[in-house]
N, C-alpha and C positions, 0 to 999 in steps of 0.2 A: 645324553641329551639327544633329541630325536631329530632328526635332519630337518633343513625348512624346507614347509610346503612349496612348492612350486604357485608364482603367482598367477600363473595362467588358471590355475583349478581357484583361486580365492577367488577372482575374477567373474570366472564361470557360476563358481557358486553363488557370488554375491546376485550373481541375475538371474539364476535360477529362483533364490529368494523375493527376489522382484517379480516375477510372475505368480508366485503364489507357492512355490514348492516349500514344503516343512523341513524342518531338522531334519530328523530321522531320515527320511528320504535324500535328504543333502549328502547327511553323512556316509548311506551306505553307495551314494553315484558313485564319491572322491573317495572312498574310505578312509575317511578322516572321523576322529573319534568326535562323539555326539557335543562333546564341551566346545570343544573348536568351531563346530558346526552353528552350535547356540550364538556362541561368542562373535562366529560370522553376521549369525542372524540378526542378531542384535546390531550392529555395524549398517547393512543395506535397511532395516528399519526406519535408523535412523538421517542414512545417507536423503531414503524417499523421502521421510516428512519435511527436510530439510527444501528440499527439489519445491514438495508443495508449498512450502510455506514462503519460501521464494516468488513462485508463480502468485500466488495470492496476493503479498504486498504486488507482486507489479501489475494483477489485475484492479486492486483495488487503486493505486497509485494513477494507474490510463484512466480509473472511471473517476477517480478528484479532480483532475486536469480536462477532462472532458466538461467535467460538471464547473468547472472554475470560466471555462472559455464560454457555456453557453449561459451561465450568468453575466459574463462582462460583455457579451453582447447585448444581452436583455439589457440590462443597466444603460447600456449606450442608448438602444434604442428610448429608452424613458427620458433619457435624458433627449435627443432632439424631439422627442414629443412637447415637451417642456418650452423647447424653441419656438412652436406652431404655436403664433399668435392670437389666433381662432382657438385653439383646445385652453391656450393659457387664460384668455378673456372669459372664459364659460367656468373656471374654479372659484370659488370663493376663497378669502382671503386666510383662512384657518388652515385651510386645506393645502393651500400653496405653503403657507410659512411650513407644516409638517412634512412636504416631500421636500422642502428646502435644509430640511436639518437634517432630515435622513440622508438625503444625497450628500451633502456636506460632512456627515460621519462617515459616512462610507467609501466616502474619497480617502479621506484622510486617513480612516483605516487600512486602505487598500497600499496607499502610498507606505505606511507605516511598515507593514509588511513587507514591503518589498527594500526595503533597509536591513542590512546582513547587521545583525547582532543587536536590532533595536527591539525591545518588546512592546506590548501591546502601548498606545495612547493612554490610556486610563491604568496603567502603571503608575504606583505612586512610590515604587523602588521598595528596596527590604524593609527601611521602617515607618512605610503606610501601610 
């Protein structure tokens, strides 16, 4: 059985793979045979996409919560538009009953949401 590698040289190796360096090249730094070397490679491969795929949800995660905040501002602000007595008086009555139902779903949706374990409103459960 052949001694174990020292993990200072996996280490090494594993980021010389991060930088772009090949097998072969790995294997003849540390003179570790080319399987080992693979078998490394495969290892920091996996470690980076891992790292990215990380970074990714939490870029895409900042850019939902960015996009959720400057929705609920827009939405506030419609809504004291709504209050201006003067903008209210210049709608016709079709038009107000439609941003009243909207606003009203999307409260209630929003509210819905923010209940830990409730699903959507228009849930009619497993046998709807």
């Amino acid at each position: 059985m052949p001694a174990p590698l020292d993990p200072r040289i996996h280490a090494q190796a594993l980021a010389d793979f991060t930088t772009g360096m090949g097998v072969r090249a790995v294997a003849r730094r540390y003179g570790i045979s080319q399987s080992t070397a693979s078998a490394w490679h495969g290892e920091a491969r996996g470690t980076v996409q891992a790292v990215v795929r990380t970074q990714k949800q939490h870029d895409l995660g900042g850019l939902v919560v960015d996009y959720l905040e400057e929705a609920l501002i827009t939405l506030t602000a419609h809504v004291r538009l709504a209050r201006d007595q003067e903008w209210f008086m210049r709608q016709n009555a079709a038009d107000l009953a439609i941003f009243h139902g909207v606003l009203v779903d999307k409260t209630t949706r929003i509210l819905s949401a923010m209940q830990p374990g409730q699903g959507d409103v228009d849930d009619e459960g497993p046998e709807g």
